[in-house]
N, C-alpha and C positions, 0 to 999 in steps of 0.2 A: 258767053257763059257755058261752062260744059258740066257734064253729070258726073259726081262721084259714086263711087259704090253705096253710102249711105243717101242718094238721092235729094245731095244739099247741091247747090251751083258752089265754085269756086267765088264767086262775090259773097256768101253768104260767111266763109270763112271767115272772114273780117268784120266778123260781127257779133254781138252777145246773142248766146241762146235766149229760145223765146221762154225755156224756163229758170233762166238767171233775170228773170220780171223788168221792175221798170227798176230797180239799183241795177242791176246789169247791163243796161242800155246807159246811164247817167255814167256808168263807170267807163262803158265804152266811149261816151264822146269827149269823157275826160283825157282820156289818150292823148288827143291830140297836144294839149299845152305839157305833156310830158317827153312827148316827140320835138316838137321842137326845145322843150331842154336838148335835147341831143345835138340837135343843128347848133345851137346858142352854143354846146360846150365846142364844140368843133371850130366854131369862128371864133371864141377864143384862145383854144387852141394857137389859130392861123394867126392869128394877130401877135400872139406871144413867141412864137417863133420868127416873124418878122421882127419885132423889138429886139428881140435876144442876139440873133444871128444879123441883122442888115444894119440895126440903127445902138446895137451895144447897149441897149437901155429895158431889163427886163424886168419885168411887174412882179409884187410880191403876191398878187391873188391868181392868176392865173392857173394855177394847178389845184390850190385849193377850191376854187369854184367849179371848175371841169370835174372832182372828183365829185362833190357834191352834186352837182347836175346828173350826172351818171347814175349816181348814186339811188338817187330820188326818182329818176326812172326806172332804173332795176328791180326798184320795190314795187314800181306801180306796174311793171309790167307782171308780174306777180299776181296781181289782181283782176290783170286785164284777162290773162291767160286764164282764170278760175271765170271769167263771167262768158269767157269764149269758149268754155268749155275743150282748152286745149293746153292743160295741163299735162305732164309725164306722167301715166297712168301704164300698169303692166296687166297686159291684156290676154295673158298665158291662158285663164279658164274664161274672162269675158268672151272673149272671141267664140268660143265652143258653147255657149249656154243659147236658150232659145230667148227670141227678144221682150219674150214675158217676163221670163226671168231677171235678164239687163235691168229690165226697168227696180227694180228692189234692189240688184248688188248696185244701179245708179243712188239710191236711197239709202245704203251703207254704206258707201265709197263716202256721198258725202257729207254723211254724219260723221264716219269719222276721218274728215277734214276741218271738218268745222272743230270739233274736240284737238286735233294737234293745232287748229289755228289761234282756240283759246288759250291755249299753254304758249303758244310764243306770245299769243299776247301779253300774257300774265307776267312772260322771262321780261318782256320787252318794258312793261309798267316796275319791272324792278331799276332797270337800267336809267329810265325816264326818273326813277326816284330819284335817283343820286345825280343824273346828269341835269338836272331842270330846279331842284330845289337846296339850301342852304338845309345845314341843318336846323338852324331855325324856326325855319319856316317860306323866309322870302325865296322867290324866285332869282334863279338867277342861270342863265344854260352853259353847261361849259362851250369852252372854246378850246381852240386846236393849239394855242401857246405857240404859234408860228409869230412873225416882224408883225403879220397881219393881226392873226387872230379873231378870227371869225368865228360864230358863234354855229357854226354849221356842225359840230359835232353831237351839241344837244340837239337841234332843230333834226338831224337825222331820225335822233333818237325818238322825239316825237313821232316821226312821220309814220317808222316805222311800227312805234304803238299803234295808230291809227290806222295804217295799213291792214294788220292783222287782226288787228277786231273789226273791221270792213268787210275782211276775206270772211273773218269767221260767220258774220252774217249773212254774205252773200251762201257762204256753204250750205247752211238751214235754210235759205229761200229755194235753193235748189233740191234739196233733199222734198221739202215740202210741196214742189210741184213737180217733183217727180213720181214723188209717192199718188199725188190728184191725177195721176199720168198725162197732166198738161203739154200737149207739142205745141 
């Protein structure tokens, strides 16, 4: 393990800060059944391109699933990167302010994150309306209108509701132990 200029080891990288609590840590061992979605889509992948190309016989879900899988990691790695504290952040005056200071524009930053995380949540509970219920009332999630037609377009949609009211809360747990100046 070697020293960074902020006096974290490179093992610690891959890890939730210790002020994104104990959702940050839960989030982070979650990781891993989202990482191997990754590996899953890639062996399907391999496997669909054998069918297709050696044996003439190719699957109608293979693409559809592979997006999906991808897809549901992309979101989660989203979350990962907020409990990791290693989100795209522009560090033009951070970088120049004294680390008394950092610690409040930390407490602004992530207020308002948590506020843009509520608003996709809110865009995303719109989407979840129309993709998850009848007008009626009964449930029912769209599907992708593929030979297959999997129901992976609503279930997206969910996740992503979910995801972002997740973020949004991990955002205010951080803000609030940034503000306790919690390390």
């Amino acid at each position: 393990m070697t020293e960074t200029a902020d006096n974290h080891t490179e093992s610690r990288d891959h890890v939730a800060i210790p002020q994104a609590g104990r959702l940050g840590r839960l989030i982070d061992k979650g990781a891993i059944v989202f990482a191997a979605g990754i590996v899953l889509a890639m062996l399907i992948l391999i496997n669909e391109v054998f069918l297709r190309y050696v044996l003439n016989a190719p699957t109608i879900w293979a693409h559809e699933t592979t997006i999906f899988l991808c897809g549901i990691a992309f979101l989660y790695g989203g979350l990962l990167c907020t409990a990791r504290d290693r989100h795209i952040r522009v560090v033009l005056i951070y970088d120049f302010v004294p680390k008394g200071l950092r610690r409040y524009l930390d407490v602004v930053i992530s207020l308002i994150c948590a506020a843009a995380s509520l608003m996709f949540a809110w865009a995303a509970w719109l989407m979840v309306a129309r993709a998850a219920f009848r007008p009626d009332g009964t449930i029912r999630l769209e599907r992708s209108g593929s030979a297959w037609d999997p129901a992976f377009p609503g279930l997206l949609k969910i996740f992503l509701l979910v995801i972002m009211s997740v973020m949004a809360l991990q955002f205010a747990i951080l803000a609030v132990n940034y503000l306790r100046g919690r390390r």
